[in-house]
N, C-alpha and C positions, 0 to 999 in steps of 0.2 A: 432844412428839409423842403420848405414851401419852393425858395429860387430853382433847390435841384428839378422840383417836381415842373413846374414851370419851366424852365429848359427841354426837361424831356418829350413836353407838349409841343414846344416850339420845333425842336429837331423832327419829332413825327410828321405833324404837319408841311416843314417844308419837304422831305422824302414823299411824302403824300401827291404835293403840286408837283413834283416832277414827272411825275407817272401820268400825267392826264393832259398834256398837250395834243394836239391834234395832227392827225399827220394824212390829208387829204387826199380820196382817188382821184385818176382821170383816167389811165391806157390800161387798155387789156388784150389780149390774141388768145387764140388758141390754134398750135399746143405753146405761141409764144405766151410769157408772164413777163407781165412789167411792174414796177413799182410801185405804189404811190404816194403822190408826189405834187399834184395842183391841188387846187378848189373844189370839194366835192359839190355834185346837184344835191337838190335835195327834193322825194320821192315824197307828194301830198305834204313839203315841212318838215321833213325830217331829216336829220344829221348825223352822221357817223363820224364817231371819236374813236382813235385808236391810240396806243400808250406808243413812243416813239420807240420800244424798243424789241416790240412785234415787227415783223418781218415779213407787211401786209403786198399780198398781189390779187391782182385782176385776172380772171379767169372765162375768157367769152363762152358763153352757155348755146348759140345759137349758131345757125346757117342763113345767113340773112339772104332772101333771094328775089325781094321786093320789098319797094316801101313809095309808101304813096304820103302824100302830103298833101293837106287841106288848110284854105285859111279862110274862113266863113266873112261871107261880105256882110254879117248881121253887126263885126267887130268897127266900130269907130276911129277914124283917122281923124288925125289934128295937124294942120300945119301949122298952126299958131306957133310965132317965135317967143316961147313965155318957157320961164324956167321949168316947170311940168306939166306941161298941157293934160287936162279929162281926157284921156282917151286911151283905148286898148292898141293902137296903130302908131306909132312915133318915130319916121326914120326919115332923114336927111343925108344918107350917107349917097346919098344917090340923086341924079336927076329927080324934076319934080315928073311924077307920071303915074302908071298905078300903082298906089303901094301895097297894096293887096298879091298882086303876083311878084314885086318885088323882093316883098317876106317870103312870097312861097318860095321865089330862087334859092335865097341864101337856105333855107332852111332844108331844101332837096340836096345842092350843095354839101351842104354839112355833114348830113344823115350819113352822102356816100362815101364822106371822105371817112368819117365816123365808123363806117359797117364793112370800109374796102378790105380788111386782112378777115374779117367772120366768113371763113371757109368749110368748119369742120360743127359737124356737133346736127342738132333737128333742125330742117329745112322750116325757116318761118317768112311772113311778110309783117314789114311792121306798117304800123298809122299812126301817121304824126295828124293830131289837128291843135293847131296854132291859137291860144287862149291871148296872151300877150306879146304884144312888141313894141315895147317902149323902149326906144334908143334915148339919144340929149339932141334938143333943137341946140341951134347956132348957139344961142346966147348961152345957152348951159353948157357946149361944149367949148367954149373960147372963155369961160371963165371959171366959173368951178365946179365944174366935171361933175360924177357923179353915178349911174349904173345904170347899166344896160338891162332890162329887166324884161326878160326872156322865155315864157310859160307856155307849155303846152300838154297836150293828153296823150299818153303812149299806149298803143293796142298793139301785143303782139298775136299774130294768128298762126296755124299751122297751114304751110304752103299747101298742101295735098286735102286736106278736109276743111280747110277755114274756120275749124274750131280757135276759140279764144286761150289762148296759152295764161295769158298773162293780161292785166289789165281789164276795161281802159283803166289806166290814171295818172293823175295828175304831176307832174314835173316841173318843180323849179329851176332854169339853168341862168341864172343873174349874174353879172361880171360887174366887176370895176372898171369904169371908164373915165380918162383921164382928161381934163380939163386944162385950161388959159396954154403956157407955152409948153405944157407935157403934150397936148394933144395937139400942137402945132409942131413940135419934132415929131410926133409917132407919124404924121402926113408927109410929111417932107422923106422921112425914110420907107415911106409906103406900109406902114401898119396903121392901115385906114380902119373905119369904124366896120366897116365889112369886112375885115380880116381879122378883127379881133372877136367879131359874134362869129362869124364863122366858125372857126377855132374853139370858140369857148363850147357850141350846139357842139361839136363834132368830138369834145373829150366830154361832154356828156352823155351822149346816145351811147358812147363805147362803155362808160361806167355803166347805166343802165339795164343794160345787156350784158352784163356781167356779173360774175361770184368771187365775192371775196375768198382769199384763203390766205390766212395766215401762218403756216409752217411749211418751211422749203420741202422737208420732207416730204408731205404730201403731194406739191406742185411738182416734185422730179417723180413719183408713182404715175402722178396723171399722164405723165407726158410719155411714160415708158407706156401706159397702155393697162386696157382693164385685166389684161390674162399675164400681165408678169407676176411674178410673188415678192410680197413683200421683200427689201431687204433688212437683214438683220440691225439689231440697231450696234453700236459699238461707242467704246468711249471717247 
């Protein structure tokens, strides 16, 4: 009786760990829905976990019709070639020059590739201001790698009255960045360090600005429009 009981503990539990794998946003439109599918941000630290067998999409909420970006020259650059330099400013993907408007690039960049399909939904602007940018100096990206760590504050406003929609707060968007001769092929086939933050800011702004929804069902309602009627459900 004890081994059955014991067995039955075990079987639960492993049926248990199946259900709780994670299964990450990035893309959303509206009235397109996409999958998800990358690395979720995470909102002031937080993490959303879904069971792989929810049927989760992105839902853009907004009409993005400006966005400004700010990177406060109060933040600390470090050129030091040391495996993680003190400082809030860390990029080498680039000429040595300002690196203050250089983050602002990539970051303005991103937003629009990020915000280019939010056509439909409340006219907003958003505000990007830039908390971190610590990329890998040389020596940590030619040998073993390590993360791109990416933070800033997001303020949505209403285009028409400037009231605050949303926000400010606080946004994690941190990638993986590859090190010694992974990150010597990613150069040579031009997935440089600025293609890869790019990219990663740009499937975060789209998560951000976004509503999960987890049943098809719903997501083909929304897309038909608020004045259709339900359809029936059927087996």
């Amino acid at each position: 009786m004890t081994k059955f009981r014991h067995l039955t503990l075990l079987l639960g539990a492993l049926a248990l760990s199946a259900c709780v794998s994670a299964n990450d946003p990035a893309t959303r439109g509206m009235p397109k829905v996409a999958d998800l599918s990358a690395a979720s941000s995470q909102s002031v630290g937080t993490r959303v976990e879904l069971a792989p067998e929810m049927a989760a999409h992105l839902v853009a909420k907004y009409d993005v019709e400006a966005i400004r970006v700010t990177v406060p020259r109060s933040l600390k650059v470090s050129e030091a070639n040391t495996f993680k330099p003190r400082a809030d400013i860390v990029w080498r993907g680039e000429a040595l020059g300002d690196r203050y408007e250089q983050v602002r690039s990539i970051f303005a960049e991103a937003m629009t590739k990020g915000t280019a399909d939010i056509q439909q939904g409340r006219k907003v602007d958003i505000e990007i201001e830039v908390t971190k940018f610590h990329a890998l100096t040389e020596k940590t990206r030619y040998t073993i790698g390590g993360m791109h760590e990416m933070r800033f504050v997001l303020t949505v406003r209403d285009s028409a009255t400037g009231a605050v929609l949303d926000g400010p707060r606080a946004v994690v968007a941190d990638t993986k960045a590859s090190g010694g001769s992974a990150a010597i092929a990613e150069d040579q086939a031009g997935r440089t360090q600025r293609v890869v933050t790019v990219e990663r800011l740009a499937q975060v702004i789209r998560q951000e600005l976004s509503t999960r929804v987890l049943d098809d069902q719903i997501v083909s309602r929304m897309q038909a429009g608020p004045m259709t009627a339900p359809a029936p459900l059927t087996e």
